[in-house]
C-alpha positions in Angstrom: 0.0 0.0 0.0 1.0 3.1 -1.2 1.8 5.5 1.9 1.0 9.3 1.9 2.0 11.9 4.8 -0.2 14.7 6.2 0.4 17.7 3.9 0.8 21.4 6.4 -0.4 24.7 4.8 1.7 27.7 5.6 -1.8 28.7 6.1 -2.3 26.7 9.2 1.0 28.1 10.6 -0.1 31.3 10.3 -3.4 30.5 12.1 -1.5 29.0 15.0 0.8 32.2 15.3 -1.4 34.8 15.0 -4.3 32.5 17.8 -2.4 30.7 19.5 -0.1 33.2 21.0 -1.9 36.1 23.2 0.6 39.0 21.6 2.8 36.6 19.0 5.2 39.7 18.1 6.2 39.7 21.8 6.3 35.6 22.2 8.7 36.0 18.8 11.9 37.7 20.8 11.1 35.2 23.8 11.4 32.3 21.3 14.7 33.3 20.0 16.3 34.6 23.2 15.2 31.2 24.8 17.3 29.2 22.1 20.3 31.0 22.7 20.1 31.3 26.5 19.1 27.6 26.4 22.3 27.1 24.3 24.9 28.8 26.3 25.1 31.8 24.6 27.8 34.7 25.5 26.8 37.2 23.3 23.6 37.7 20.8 23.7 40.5 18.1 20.2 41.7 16.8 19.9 43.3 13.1 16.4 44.4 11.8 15.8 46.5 9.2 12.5 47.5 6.4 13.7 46.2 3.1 13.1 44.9 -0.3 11.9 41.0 -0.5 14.1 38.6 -1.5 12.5 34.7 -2.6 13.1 32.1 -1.1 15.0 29.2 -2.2 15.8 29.9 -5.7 12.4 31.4 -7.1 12.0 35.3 -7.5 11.2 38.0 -4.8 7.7 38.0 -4.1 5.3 40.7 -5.4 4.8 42.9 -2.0 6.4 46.2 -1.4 8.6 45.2 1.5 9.3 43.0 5.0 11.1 43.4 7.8 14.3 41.6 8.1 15.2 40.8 11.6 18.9 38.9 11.9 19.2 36.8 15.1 22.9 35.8 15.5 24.2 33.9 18.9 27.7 32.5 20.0 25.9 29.1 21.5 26.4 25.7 20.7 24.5 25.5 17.6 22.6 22.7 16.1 23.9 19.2 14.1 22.7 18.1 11.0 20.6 15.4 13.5 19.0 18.4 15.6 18.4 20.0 12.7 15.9 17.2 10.9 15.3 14.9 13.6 13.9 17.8 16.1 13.6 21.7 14.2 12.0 20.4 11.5 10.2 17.3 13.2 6.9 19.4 15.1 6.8 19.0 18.5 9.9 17.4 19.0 12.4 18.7 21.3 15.8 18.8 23.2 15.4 20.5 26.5 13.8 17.2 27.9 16.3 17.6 30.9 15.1 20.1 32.9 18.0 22.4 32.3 16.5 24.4 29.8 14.0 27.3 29.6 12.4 26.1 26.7 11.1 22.2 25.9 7.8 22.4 24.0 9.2 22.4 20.3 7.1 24.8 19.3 8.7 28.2 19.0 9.8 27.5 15.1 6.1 27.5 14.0 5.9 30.8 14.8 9.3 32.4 14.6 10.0 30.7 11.2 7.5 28.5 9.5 4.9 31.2 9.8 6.7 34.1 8.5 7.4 35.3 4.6 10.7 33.2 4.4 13.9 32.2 6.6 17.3 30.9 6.4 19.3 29.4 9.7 23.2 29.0 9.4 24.5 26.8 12.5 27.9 25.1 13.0 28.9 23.1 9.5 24.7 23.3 7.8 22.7 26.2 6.2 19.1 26.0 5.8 16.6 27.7 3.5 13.0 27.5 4.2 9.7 29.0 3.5 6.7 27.9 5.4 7.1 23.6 5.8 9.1 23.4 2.9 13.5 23.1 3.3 16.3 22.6 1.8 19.5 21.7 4.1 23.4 21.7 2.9 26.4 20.6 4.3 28.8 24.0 4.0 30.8 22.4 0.7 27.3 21.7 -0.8 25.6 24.9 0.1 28.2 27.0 -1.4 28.1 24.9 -4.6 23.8 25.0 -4.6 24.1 28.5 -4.2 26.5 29.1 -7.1 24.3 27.3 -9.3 21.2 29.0 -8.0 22.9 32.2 -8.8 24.0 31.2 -12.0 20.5 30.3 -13.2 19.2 33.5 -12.0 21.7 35.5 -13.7 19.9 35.0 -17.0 16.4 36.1 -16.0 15.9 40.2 -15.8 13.2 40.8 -14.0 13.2 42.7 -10.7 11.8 39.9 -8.8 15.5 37.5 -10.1 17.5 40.3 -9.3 16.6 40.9 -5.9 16.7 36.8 -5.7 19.9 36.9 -6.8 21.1 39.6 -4.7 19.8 37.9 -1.4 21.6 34.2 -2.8 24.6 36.1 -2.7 24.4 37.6 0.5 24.2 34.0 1.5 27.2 32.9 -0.3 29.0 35.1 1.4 27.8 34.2 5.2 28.3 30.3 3.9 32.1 30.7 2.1 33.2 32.8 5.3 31.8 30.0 7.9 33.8 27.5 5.7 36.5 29.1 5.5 36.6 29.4 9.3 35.6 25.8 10.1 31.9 26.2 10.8 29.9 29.1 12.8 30.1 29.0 16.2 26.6 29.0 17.2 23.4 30.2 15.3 22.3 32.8 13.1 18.3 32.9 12.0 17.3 35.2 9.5 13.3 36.1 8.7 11.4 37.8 6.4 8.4 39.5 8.6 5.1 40.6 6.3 4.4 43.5 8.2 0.8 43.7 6.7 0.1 40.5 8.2 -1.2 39.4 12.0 -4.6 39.2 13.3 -5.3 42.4 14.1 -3.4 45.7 12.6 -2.3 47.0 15.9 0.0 43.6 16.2 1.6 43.7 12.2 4.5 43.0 13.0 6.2 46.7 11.3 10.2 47.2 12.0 8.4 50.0 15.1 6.0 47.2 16.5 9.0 44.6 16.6 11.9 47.0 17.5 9.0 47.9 20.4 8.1 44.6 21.8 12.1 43.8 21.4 12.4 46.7 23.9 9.8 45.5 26.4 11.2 42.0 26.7 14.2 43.1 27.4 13.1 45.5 30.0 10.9 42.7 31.7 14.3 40.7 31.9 17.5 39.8 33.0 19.5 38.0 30.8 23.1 36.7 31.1 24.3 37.2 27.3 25.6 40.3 26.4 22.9 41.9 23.5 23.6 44.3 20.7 20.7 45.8 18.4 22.1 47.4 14.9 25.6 47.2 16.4 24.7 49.1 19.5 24.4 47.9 23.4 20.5 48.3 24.1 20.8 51.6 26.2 22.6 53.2 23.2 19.7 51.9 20.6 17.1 53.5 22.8 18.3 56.2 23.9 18.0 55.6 27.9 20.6 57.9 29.3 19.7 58.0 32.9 22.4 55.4 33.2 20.3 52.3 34.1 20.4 48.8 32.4 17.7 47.8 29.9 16.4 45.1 32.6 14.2 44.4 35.7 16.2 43.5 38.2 14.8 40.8 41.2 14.3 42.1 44.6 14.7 39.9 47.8 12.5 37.1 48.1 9.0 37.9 49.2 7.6 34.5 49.0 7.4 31.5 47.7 4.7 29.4 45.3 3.8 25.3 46.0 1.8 23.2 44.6 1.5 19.5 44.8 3.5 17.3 42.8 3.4 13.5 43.2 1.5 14.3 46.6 4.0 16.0 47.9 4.2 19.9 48.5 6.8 21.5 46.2 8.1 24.9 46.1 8.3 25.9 42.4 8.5 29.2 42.4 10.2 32.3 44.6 8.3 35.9 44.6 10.3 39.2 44.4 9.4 42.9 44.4 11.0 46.4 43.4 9.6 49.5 44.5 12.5 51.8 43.5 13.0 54.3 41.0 14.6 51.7 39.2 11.3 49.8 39.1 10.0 50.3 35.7 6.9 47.7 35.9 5.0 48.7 38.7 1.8 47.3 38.5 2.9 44.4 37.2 3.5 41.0 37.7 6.3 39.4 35.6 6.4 35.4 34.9 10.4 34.8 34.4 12.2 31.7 34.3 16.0 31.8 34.6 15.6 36.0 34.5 14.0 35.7 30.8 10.2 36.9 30.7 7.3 34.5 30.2 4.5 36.8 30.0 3.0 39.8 32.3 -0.1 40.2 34.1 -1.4 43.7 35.9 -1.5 43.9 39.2 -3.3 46.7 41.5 -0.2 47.2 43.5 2.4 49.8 43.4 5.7 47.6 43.0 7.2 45.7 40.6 6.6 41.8 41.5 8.5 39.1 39.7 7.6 35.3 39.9 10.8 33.5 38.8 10.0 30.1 38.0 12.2 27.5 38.9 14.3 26.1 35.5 14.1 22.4 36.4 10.5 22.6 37.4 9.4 24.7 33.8 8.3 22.1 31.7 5.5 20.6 34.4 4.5 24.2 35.3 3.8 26.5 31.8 1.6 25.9 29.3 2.6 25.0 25.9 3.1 28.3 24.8 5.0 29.6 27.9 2.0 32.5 28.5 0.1 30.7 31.8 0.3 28.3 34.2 -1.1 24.7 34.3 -3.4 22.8 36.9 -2.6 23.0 40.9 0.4 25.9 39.6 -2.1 28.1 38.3 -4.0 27.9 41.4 -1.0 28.5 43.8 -0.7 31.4 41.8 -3.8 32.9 41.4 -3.9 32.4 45.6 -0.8 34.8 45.5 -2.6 37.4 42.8 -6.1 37.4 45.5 -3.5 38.1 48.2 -1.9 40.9 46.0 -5.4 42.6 45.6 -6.8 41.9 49.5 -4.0 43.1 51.1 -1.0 43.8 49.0 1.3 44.5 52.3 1.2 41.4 54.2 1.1 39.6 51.0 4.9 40.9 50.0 6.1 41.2 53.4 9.9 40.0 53.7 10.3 36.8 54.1 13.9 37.0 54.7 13.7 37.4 58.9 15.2 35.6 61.6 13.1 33.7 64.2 13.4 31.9 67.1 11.1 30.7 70.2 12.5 30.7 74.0 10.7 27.6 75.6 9.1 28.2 79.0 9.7 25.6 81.6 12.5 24.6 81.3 12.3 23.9 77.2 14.7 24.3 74.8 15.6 27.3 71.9 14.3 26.6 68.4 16.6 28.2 66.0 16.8 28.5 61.9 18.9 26.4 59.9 22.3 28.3 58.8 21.4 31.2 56.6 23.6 30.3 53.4 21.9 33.1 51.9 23.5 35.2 54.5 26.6 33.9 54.8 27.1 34.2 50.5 26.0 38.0 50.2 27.2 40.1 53.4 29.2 42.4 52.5 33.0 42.2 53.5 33.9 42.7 56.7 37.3 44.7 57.3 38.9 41.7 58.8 37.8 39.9 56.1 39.1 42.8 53.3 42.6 42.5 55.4 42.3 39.3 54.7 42.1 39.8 51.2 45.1 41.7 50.3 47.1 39.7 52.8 49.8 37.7 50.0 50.4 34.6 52.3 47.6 32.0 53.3 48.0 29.7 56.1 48.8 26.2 55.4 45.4 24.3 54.4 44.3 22.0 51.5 42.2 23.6 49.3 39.3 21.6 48.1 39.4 20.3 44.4 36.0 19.5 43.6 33.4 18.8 46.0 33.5 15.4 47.7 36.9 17.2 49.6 34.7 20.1 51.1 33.3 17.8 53.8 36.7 17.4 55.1 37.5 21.4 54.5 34.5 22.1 57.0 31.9 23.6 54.4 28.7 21.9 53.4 27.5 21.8 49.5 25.1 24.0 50.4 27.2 27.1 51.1 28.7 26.9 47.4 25.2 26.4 45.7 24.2 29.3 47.4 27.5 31.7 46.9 27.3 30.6 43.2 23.3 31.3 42.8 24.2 34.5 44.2 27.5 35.3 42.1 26.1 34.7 39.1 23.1 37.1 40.1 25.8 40.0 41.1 24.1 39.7 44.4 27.5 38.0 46.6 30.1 39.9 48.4 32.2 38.9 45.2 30.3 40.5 43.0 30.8 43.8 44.8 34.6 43.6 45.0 35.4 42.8 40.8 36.0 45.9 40.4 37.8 47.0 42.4 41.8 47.6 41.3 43.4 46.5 44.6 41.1 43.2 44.1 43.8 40.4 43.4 41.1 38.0 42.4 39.6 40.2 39.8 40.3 38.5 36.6 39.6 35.1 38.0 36.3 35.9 38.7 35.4 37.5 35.3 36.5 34.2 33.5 34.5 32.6 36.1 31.7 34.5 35.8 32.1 34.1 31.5 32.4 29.9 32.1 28.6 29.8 33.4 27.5 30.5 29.5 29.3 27.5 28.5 27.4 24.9 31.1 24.1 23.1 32.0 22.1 24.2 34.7 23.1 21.9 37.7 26.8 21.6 36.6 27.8 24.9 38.1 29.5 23.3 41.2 31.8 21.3 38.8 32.7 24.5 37.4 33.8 26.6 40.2 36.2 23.7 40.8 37.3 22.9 37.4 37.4 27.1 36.1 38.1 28.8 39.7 42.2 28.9 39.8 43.3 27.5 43.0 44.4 30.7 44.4 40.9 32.3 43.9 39.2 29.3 44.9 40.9 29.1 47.9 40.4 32.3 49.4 36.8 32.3 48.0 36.5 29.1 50.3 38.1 30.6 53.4 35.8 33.2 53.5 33.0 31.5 53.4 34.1 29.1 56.3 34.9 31.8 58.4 31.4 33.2 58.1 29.4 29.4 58.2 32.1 28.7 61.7 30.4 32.2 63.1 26.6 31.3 61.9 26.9 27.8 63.6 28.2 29.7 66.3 25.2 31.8 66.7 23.1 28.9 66.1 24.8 26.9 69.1 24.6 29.9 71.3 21.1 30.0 71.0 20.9 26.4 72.1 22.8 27.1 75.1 21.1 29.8 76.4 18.2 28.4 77.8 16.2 27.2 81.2 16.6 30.7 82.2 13.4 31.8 82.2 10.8 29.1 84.1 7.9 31.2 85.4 6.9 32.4 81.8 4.9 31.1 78.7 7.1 30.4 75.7 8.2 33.8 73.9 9.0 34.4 70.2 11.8 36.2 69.1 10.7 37.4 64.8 13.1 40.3 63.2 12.2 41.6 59.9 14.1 44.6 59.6 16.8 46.5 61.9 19.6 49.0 62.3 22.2 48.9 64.6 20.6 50.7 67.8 18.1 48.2 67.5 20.4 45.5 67.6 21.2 46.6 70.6 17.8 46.9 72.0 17.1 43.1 71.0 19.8 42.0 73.3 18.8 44.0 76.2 15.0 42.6 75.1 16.3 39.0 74.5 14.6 36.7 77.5 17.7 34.5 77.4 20.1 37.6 79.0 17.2 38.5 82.0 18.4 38.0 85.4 16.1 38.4 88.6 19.3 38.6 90.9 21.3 41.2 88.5 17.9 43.2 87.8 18.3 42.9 83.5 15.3 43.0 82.0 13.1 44.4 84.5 10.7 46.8 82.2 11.0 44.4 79.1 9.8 41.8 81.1 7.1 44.0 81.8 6.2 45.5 79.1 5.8 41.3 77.9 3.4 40.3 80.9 1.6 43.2 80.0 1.0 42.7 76.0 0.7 38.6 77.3 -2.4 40.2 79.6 -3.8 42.1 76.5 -4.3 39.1 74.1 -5.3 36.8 76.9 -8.5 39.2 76.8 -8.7 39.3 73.5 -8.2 35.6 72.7 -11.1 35.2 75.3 -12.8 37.8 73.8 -12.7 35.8 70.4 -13.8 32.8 71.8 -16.5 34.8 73.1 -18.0 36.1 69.8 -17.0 33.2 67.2 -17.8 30.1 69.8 -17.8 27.4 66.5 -13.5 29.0 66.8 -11.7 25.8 67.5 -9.4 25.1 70.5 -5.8 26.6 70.1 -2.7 27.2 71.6 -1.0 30.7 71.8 2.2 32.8 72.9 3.4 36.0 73.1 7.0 37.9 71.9 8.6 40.2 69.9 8.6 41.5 66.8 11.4 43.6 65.2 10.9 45.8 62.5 12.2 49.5 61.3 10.5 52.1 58.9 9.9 51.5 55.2 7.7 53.4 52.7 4.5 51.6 51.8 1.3 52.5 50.1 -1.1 53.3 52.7 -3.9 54.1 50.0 -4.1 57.6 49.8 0.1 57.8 49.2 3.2 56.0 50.0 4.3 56.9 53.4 6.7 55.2 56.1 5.3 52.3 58.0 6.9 50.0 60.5 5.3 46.6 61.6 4.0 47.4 65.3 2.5 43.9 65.6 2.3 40.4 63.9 0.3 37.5 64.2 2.3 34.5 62.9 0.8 30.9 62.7 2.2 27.4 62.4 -0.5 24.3 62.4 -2.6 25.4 65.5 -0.1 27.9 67.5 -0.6 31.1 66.8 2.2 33.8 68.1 1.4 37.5 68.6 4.1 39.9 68.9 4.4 43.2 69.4 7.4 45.4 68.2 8.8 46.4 72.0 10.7 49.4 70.8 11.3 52.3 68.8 13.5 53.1 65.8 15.9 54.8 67.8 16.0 51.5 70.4 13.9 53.1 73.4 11.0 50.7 74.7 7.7 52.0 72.7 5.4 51.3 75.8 5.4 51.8 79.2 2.7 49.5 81.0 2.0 52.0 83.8 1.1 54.7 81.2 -3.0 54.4 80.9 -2.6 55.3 76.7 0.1 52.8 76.4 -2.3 49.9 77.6 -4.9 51.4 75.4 -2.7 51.2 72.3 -1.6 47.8 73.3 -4.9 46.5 73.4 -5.5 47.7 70.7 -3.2 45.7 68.4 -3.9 42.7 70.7 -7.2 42.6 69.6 -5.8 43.3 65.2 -3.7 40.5 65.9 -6.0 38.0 67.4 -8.9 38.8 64.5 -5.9 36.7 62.6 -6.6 33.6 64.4 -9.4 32.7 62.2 -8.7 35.3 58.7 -5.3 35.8 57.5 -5.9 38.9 55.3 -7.4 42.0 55.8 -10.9 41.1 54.2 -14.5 41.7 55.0 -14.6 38.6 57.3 -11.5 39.9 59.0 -13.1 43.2 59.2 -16.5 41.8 60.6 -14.2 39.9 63.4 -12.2 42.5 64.4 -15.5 44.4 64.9 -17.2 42.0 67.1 -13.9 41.8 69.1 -13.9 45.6 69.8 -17.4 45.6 70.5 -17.0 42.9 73.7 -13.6 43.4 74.6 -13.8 43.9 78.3 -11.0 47.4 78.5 -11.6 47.7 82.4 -10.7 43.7 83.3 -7.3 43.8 80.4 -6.1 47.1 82.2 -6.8 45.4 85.9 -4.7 42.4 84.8 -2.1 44.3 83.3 -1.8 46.2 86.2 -1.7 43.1 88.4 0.7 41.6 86.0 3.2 44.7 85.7 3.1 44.5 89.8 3.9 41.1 90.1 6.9 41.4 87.5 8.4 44.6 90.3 8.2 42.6 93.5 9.9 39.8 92.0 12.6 42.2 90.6 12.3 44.5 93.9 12.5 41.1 96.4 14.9 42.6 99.5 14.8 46.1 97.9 12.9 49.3 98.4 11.6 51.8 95.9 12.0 55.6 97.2 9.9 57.9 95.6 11.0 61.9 96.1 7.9 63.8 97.6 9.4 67.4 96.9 12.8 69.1 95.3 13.7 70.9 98.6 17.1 71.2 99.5 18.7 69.1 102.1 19.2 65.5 102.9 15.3 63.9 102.7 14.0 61.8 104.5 15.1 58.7 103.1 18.5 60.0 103.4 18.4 60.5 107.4 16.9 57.0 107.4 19.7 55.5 105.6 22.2 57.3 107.4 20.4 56.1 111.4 20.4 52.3 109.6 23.7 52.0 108.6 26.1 55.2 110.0 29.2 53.5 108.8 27.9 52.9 105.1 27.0 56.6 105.2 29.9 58.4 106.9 32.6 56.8 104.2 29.9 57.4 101.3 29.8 53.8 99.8 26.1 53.8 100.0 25.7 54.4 96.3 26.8 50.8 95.3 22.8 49.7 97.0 21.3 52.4 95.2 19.8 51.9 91.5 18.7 55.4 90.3 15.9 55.5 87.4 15.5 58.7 84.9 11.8 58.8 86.5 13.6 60.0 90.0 13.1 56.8 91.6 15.7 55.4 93.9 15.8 51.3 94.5 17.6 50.6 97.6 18.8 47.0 98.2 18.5 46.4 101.7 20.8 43.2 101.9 23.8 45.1 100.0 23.5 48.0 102.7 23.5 45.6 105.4 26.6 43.6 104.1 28.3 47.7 103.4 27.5 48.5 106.8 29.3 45.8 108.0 32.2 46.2 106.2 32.8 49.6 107.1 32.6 48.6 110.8 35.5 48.5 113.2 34.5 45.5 114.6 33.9 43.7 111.5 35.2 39.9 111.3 34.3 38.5 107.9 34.5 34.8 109.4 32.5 35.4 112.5 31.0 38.4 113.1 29.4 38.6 109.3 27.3 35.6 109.8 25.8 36.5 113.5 25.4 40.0 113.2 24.1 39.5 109.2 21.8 37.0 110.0 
């Protein structure tokens, strides 16, 4: 039987570019770009230009006034002969089966080529001609004889339409007997003939304007590794931006992150960033990206640029065919984050780079993060460390030679991943030292950075060992044990201090954002460094019992009003956070978290932000409006327990709460609290409060002097005495006793001390 293959109009390829694309012109520069990202490209040059037609294959210039050339030339690996037939011209087959590729769907060529007027391709040791489904492929030694032949036969017809024919042959002679003549092209080079009367719809014809346009936007939405040139010109210059910038949108720091389930298990596939800068130049929008290059764009009703980078490996299983949505369960995680973005845009992008960890009551233990290889890879030098630097001797070690040997070096996997994700981002302390001219390890680094074009996503570990000179690596390596030795040092100290506070519920300890008074605050606020006997952390502990007071009201309140609320466990702490400009609806002004309600399975945690951006406690729990503010946010915080945004429901909730909440029994039990916290701190102590401002020794001064004359008359009585900015005096009555006794004649510390103390 006589066999017959299905026949494809160019028609049809049309159809499916112009539908099956939401804006084709733009998907056309994501196409390409993808290819030579995919294939390791260094550098792509860009050349488009309105022109006269040429035909294609041998046959004469078609009979339309003009196309739009667009040249699309990368330094990549190229494609064999094989790739060639077997998958471009075989529909719907692919390469990037491995997960370390952008692309994957082996369709891109239906709508950057097949659909277009006519195109040629010349890659490695082939050229191709095609128009549509029909092609011709050569060999180099082959194409250059086709081509002379083609020209020859041309050479004896006149009419316009054979002279521009042969014109465009010999253009291609040219690019074919210079590739030979070098051994092959390294890489690819597509050329296309654009109709720019055709499209679906006249505003998308794809005219040089339209195309150099969209060119421009894709670009700007992302941020690509190869180094671009359009016309012969870096994109800044073709454009005309002067201000300085890059042609790019930059990430932010990680927001968030999107999961969905795959194979039943929860899987992160995707990270959130936002821009808000100056720099920003798609606020309002939400940009898809996988590996920095733009998938497609949705508008958001937020004022910041928010970027969903997709993970590479993960691509295939989460876009759609044509790369412009998300499939199934993915979809859903992220139309969860687009609600969140609309409901309350603020909590839904909040940082999610924080520290965090929870001081067990009774006698419990610490609960501390992992190792922050994030933080340890892109902290900036420290001086030590830039001594380190330009030191020209390095102790006596073995430096690591490929990764099985870090174990033994004292640095997990894990901390190169990271500095290398990082690096390559221009986001590590590396990054910010390249150019510096006192930086010995500068050139090392730029080949470094030039040998991630050349590799496979997933083999960039090999390369820092193979590419990374020894004396590079090696102080590369030191530095990033010195700062994993001091983060598992943090980690450990948290473990160890413990046990130390056994009257009180557990406390969490969340930090979004700081400065360095702050810092200091948090230490002073820390519940591991409070001491009854010493007197630290007598009006943070407090200020704690207090807020503790607060939501116990308002948790009973809640209980009160939604009864179907299920039974939960809560705690108290602190949050840390410093001023940042937000939109507050009306207009961006500075904001600073002043509580948080965080949640993990069914413990809830509210906190409240114990000081100000200068480091002073914000509250005093003796002051009647400081209460009142405090219960306040206990009962914003609660509401949380049962709605996570800032809805209608949360709203209704939060109503109901203020309604019942019960002000006079919260301010009796802070009250009660706040007194209980002073007599265990004031145990064998006496607070003196100054009546008047007259002059002369007080009374509390002529009763100090009548208890203990000999502790008076040599003036050592200030070591008992505690003096507070609100006037206040504490006296410790055991430490005059034991000064009064010391100053005495009679004084025997063996004897004496004990009878006479007791």
């Amino acid at each position: 039987m006589e066999r017959r293959k299905v026949t494809t109009p160019k028609q049809f390829f049309l159809k499916e570019r112009n539908e099956g694309y939401n804006n084709w012109t733009l998907s056309f520069w994501r196409e390409l770009f993808q290819n030579s990202v995919d294939a390791g490209a260094r550098n792509i040059d860009i050349r488009i230009e309105t022109t006269k037609p040429r035909g294609s294959f041998d046959q004469w210039a078609p009979d339309m006034p003009e196309v739009v050339r667009v040249v699309f030339a990368d330094d990549g690996r190229g494609m064999s002969k094989e790739v060639l037939e077997n998958v471009y011209f075989t529909v719907g087959a692919t390469t990037k089966g491995d997960g370390n590729s952008i692309g994957g769907f082996g369709r891109a060529r239906l709508m950057t080529c097949f659909a277009n007027v006519r195109y040629s391709i010349l890659t490695t040791d082939q050229f191709v001609i095609g128009d549509g489904a029909e092609w011709v492929s050569y060999g180099l030694d082959d194409a250059v004889t086709e081509l002379g032949h083609s020209i020859g036969r041309l050479q004896a017809e006149w009419a316009e339409g054979a002279r521009r024919a042969e014109e465009g042959l010999r253009a291609d002679l040219d690019l074919v007997t210079a590739a030979r003549e070098a051994g092959g092209l390294k890489g690819c080079r597509v050329e296309v003939d654009l109709d720019p009367k055709s499209g679906d719809y006249s505003s998308n014809h794809p005219s040089e304007q339209r195309m150099l346009d969209q060119l421009k936007t894709y670009l700007s939405e992302s941020q690509l590794s190869p180094k671009v040139t359009i016309n012969g010109q870096s994109p800044e210059e073709f454009f005309k931006i002067s201000d300085g910038s890059r042609l790019q949108a930059r990430r932010g720091p990680v927001r968030d992150t999107l999961a969905a389930e795959v194979d039943g298990v929860m899987t992160d596939f995707a990270t959130v960033h936002t821009s808000e800068g100056a720099k920003a130049a798609h606020k309002g929008k939400l940009i898809v990206r996988v590996d920095g290059a733009s998938m497609y764009v949705k508008n958001v009703k937020i004022d910041k640029q928010v970027i969903v980078e997709v993970d590479q490996k993960m691509s295939r299983q989460v876009l759609t065919a044509n790369r412009d949505g998300f499939k199934d369960q993915f979809d859903t995680a992220l139309q969860g984050l687009l609600s969140k973005l609309v409901v309350d845009p603020n909590s839904a992008l909040k940082d999610k780079k924080h520290e965090r960890v929870t001081v067990i009551g009774e006698k419990g233990s610490i609960k501390a993060k992992r190792p922050s290889f994030e933080d340890i890879s892109r902290a900036k030098m420290s001086e030590a460390e830039v001594i380190y630097t330009r030191q020209t001797e390095r102790p006596a070690r073995v430096v690591p030679a490929n990764k099985s040997q870090l174990a033994d070096f004292g640095l997990p996997l894990e901390s190169i991943e990271s500095f290398i994700r990082d690096f390559r981002y221009g986001e590590s302390f590396v990054n910010e030292k390249m150019w510096d001219y006192d930086f010995p390890h500068s050139q090392a680094f730029s080949s470094f950075r030039e040998a991630f074009y050349d590799v496979k996503w997933g083999e960039e570990v090999s390369v820092f060992f193979e590419k990374l000179p020894e004396d590079a690596r090696g102080w590369v390596l030191d530095i990033l044990k010195g700062r994993y030795q001091q983060e598992l040092a943090r980690v450990a100290e948290a473990h160890v201090k413990r046990d130390v506070i056994a009257d009180m519920n557990d406390i969490v300890i969340h930090v979004e954002n700081t400065n360095p008074v702050v810092r200091a605050a948090m230490r002073r606020n820390d519940p591991r460094n409070w001491d009854i006997a010493s007197g630290k952390g007598r009006q943070p502990r407090a200020l704690l019992v207090a807020w503790t007071e607060a939501c116990s009201v308002a948790v009973e309140t809640l209980m009160k009003v939604r009864p179907s609320v299920k039974d939960f466990v809560w705690t108290t702490g602190w949050c840390y956070d410093t001023p940042k400009y937000t939109d507050q609806g009306d207009r961006t002004r500075e904001h600073v978290t002043e509580a948080l309600h965080l949640s993990e399975g069914d413990k809830h945690s509210f906190l409240v932000n114990p000081v100000t951006e200068d480091g002073r406690l914000a509250y005093s729990p003796s002051d009647a409006d400081d209460r009142q503010s405090l219960q306040a946010l206990a009962m914003h915080e609660v509401a949380h327990v049962v709605a996570s945004w800032h809805d209608e429901t949360y709203a209704n909730i939060l109503t109901d709460i203020m309604k019942s909440y019960d002000f006079k029994e919260a301010n009796r039990r802070m009250r009660d609290a706040v007194k209980a916290v002073y007599a265990a701190y004031d145990k064998g102590r006496a607070r003196v409060q100054g009546m008047d401002s007259e002059p002369g020794p007080r009374p509390a001064d002529r009763l100090l002097a009548a208890a203990a004359p000999a502790a008076y008359r040599h003036d050592v009585l200030d070591e008992a005495i505690t003096r507070y900015d609100d006037g206040t005096r504490v006296v410790d009555c055991d430490a005059v006793g034991r000064l009064e006794l010391e100053q005495s004649p009679t004084f025997s510390r063996d004897e004496d001390y004990q009878v006479r103390y007791a």
